[in-house]
C-alpha positions as CSV (number, residue, x, y, z in Angstrom):
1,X,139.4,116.5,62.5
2,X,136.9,113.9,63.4
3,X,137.4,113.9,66.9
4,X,137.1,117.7,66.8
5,X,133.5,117.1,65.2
6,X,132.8,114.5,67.7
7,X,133.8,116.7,70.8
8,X,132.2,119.8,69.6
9,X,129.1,117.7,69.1
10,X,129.6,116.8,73.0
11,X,130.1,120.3,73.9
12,X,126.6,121.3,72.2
13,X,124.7,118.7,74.2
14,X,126.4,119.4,77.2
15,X,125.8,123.1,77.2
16,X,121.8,122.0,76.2
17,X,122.6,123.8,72.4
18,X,120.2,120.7,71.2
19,X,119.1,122.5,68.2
20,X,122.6,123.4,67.1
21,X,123.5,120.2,67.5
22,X,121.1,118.5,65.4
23,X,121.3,121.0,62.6
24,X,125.3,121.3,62.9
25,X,125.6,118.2,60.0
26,X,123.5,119.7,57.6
27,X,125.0,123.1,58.4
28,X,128.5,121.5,57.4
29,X,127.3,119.9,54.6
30,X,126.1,123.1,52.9
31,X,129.5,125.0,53.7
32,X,131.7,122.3,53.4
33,X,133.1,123.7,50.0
34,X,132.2,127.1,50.6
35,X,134.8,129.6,52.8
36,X,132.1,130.9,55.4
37,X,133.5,133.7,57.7
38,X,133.9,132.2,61.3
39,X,130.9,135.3,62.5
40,X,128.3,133.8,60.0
41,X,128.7,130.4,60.9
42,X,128.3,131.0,64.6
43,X,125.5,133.9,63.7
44,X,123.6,131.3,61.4
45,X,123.8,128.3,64.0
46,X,123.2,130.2,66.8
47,X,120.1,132.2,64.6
48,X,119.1,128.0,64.4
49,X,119.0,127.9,68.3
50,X,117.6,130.9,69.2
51,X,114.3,130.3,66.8
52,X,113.8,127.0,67.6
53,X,113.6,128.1,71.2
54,X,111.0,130.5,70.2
55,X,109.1,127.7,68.1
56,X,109.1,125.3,71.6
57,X,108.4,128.2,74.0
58,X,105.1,129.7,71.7
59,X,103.8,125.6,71.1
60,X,104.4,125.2,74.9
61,X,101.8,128.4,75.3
62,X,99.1,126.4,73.0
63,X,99.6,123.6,74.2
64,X,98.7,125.2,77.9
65,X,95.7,127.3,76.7
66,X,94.3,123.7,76.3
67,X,92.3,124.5,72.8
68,X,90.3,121.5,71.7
69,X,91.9,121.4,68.2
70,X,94.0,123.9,66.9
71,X,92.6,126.3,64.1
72,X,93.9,129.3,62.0
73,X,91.8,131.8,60.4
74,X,93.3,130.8,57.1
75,X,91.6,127.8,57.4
76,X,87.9,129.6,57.8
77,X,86.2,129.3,54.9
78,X,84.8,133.4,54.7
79,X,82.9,132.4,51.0
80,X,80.6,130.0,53.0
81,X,80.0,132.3,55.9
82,X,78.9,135.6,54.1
83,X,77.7,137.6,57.5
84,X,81.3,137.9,58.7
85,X,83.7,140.9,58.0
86,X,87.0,138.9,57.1
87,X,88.5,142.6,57.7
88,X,87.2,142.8,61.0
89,X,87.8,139.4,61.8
90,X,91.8,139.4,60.5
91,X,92.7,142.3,61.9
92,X,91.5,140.7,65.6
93,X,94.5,138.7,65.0
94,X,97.0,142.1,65.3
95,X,95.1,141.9,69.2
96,X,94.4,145.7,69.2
97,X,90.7,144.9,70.9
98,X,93.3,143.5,73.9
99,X,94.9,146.9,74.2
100,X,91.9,148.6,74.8
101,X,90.5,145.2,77.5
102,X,88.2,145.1,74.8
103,X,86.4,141.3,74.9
104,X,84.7,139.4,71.7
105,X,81.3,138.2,71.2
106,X,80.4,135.5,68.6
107,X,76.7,134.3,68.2
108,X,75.0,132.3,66.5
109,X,73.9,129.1,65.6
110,X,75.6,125.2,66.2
111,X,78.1,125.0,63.3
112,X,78.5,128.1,62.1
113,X,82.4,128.6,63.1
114,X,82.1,130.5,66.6
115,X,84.2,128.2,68.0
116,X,86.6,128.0,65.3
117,X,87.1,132.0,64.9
118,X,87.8,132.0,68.8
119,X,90.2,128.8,68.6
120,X,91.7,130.8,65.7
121,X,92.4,134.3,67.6
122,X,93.2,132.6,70.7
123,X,96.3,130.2,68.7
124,X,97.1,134.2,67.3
125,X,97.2,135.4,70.4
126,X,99.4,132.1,72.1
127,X,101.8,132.9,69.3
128,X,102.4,137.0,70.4
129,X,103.6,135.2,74.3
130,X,100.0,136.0,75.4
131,X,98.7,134.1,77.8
132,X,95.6,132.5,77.0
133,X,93.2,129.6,78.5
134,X,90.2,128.3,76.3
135,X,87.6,126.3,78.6
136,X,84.0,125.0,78.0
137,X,81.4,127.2,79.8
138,X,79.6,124.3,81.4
139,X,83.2,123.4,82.5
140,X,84.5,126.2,84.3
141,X,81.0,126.6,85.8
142,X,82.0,123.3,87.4
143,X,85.4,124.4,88.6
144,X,84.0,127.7,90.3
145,X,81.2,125.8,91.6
146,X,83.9,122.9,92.9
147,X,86.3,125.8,93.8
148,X,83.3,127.4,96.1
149,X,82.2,124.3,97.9
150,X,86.3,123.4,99.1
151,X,86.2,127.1,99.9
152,X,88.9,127.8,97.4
153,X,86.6,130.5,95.2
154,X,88.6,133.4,95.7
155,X,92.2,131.3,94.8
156,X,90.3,129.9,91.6
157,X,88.9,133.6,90.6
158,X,92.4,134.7,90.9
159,X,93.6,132.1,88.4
160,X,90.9,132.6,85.4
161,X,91.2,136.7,86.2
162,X,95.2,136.6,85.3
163,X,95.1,134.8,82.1
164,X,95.4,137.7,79.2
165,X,92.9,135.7,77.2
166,X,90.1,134.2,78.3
167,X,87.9,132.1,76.3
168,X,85.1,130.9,77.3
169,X,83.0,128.4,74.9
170,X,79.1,127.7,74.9
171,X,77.7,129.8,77.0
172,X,73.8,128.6,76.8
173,X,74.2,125.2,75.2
174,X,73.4,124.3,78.8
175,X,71.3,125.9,81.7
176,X,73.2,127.6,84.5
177,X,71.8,127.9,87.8
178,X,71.6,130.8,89.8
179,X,74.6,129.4,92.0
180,X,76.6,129.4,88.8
181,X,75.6,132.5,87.3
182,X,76.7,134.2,90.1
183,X,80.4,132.3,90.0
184,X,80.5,133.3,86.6
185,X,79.5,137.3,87.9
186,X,82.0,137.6,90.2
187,X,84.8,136.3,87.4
188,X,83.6,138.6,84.7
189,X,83.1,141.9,86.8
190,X,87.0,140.5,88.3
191,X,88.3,140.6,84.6
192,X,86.2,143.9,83.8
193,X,88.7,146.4,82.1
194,X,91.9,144.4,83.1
195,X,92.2,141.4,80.6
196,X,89.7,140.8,77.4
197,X,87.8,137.8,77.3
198,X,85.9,136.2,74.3
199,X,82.4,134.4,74.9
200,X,80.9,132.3,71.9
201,X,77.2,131.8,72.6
202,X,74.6,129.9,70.1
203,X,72.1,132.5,72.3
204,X,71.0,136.0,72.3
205,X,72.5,138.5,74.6
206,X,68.3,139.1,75.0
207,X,67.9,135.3,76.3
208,X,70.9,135.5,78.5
209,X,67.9,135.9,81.3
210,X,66.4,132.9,81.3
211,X,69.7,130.9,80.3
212,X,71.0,132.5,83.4
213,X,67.7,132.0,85.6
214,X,68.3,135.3,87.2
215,X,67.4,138.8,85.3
216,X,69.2,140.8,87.6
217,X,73.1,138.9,87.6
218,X,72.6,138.3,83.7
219,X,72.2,142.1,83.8
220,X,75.1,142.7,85.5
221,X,77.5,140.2,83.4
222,X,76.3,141.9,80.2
223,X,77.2,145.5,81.2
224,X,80.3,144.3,82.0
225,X,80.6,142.2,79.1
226,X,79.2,144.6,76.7
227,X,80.8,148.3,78.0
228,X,84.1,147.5,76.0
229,X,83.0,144.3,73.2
230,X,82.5,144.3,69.8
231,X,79.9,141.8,68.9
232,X,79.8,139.3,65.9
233,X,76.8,137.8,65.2
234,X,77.0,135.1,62.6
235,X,73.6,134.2,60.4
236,X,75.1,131.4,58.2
237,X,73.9,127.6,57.9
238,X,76.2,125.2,59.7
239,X,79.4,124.2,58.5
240,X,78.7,120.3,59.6
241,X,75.2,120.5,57.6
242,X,76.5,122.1,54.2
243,X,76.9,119.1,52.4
244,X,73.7,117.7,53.1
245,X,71.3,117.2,50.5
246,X,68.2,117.2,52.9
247,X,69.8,121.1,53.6
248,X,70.2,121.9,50.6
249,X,66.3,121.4,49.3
């Protein structure tokens, strides 16, 4: 009997039925004095394979959209941040506003959980097999710009336009050049009612002019933006600052 266990045990590794193979001893143990139909026992271990599949597959999306640290709404603390429609905010995890190539908005000030709510939808998202990137404004305004110089624009368009969900972080926090504002155009107008994207921004879509340095291209990125976007502006104190006394006075 024991060389039986042993060679099924070999059998699972060779066919690459890991999973089954490390959960096969507990498995035993908890029908080892029970008579299990020979169906449910190969339904129940293969059930064991199939979802821990799933679990690597959806952490090897996450892992790949690159998020700085990843958050969950349930971890967003709504009593603290009183501008926000948890409703609204929750049901962006069911993805609906992606059906419709609709993209997200969130401004406000440093600290007040833009990032956090985009992290949030974005790990949602990973976890429904979309595919989904999260990158740094300033940083993919240096990969375009890169892209551009080696002549390699159009390739590196391409890439950012075919991810599902793109998020794009701190748009403002530093100023863009003209150069850059027009890279960014020609990604947004190539994403423009084909994939959603969601922009967090600690400025106003009325300062995106001078943040931009060019009236005319932060003209054009906004109606693109804007045409299919719902637009959360948060008005709270920062998270980072809430437990200060000086604050609190």
């Amino acid at each position: 009997m024991r060389d039986n266990y042993h060679e099924l045990m070999n059998n699972l590794q060779e066919l690459g039925l890991n999973n089954m193979c490390n959960y096969l001893p507990e498995y035993l143990d908890e029908t080892g004095h029970k008579t299990v139909p020979l169906t449910e026992s190969l339904l129940k271990l293969t059930d064991e394979e199939i979802h821990a599949n799933e679990r690597k597959h959806i952490d090897s999306i996450i892992k790949k959209a690159r998020f700085p640290v990843k958050k969950s709404i349930e971890e967003f603390d709504f009593g603290f941040q009183t501008s926000i429609n948890e409703v609204q905010i929750r049901e962006f995890q069911n993805m609906g506003f992606m059906e419709r190539h609709d993209n997200l908005i969130f401004l406000g000030s440093p600290g007040v959980g833009k990032t956090h709510l985009a992290t949030a939808i974005g790990v949602s998202a990973c976890r429904q097999d979309i595919r989904t990137l999260f990158i740094n404004c300033n940083d993919l305004l240096l990969k375009l710009k890169k892209a551009y110089d080696k002549g390699t624009l159009d390739r590196q368009i391409r890439r950012y336009s075919n991810y599902e969900l793109l998020i794009i972080d701190e748009l403002g926090y530093l100023p863009i050049e003209k150069q850059e504002a027009n890279l960014l155009f020609q990604l947004i107008n190539n994403r423009y009612e084909r994939h959603s994207t969601i922009i967090t921004s600690n400025a106003s879509l009325s300062s995106w002019g001078d943040i931009l340095q060019d009236t005319v291209t932060a003209s054009a990125i906004l109606d693109r933006l804007v045409h299919h976007a719902q637009i959360i502006k948060i008005t709270g104190k920062s998270y980072r600052l809430r437990n200060n006394d000086l604050i609190k006075k």
